[in-house]
PLY file of the C-alpha trace (Angstrom):
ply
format ascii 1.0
element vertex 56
property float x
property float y
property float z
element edge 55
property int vertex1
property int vertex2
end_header
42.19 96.55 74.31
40.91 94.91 77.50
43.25 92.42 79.35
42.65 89.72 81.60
44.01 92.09 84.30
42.13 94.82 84.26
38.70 93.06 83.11
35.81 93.70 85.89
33.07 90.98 86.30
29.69 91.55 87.32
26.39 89.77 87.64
23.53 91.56 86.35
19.94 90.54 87.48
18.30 90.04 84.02
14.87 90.49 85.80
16.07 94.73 86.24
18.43 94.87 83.28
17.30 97.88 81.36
18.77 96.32 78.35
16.36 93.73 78.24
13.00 94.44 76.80
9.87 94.51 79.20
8.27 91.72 77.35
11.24 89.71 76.70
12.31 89.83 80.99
7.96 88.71 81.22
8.71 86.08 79.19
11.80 85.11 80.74
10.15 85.11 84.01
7.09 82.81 82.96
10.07 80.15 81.95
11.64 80.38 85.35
8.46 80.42 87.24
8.30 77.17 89.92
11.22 75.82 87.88
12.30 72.60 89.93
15.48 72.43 87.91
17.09 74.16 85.05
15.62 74.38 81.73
18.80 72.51 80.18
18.63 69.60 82.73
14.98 69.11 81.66
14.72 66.04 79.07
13.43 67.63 75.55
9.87 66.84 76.06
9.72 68.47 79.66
11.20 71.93 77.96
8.99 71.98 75.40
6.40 71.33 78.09
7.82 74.20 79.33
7.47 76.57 76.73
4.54 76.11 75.55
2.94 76.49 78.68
5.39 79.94 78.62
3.44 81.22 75.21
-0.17 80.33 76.14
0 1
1 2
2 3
3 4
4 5
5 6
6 7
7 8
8 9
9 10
10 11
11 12
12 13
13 14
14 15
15 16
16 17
17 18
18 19
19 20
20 21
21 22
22 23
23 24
24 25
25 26
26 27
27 28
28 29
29 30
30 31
31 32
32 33
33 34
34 35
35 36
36 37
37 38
38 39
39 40
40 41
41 42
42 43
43 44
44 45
45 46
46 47
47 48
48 49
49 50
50 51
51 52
52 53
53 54
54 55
């Protein structure tokens, strides 16, 4: 059982995770591409702006 204590926390770069899938870290790097602020600060119709342009 893991305690506060001895609990290590590290950042991982999702864009060289090997336990994200090629496609899905692609994908995930169309959505960030020339993001001027974060996906969750965008109003609704500005992500879905977002992610369309992301699937085309």
């Amino acid at each position: 059982m893991a305690t506060e204590s001895n609990m290590e926390t590290r950042t991982v770069d999702p864009a060289v995770d090997p336990l994200i899938d090629t496609h899905v870290r692609a994908f995930l790097k169309e959505l960030n591409a020339n993001a001027d602020e974060p996906l969750e600060k965008k109003t609704p119709e500005a992500a879905r702006a977002v992610l369309s342009g992301a699937q085309a």
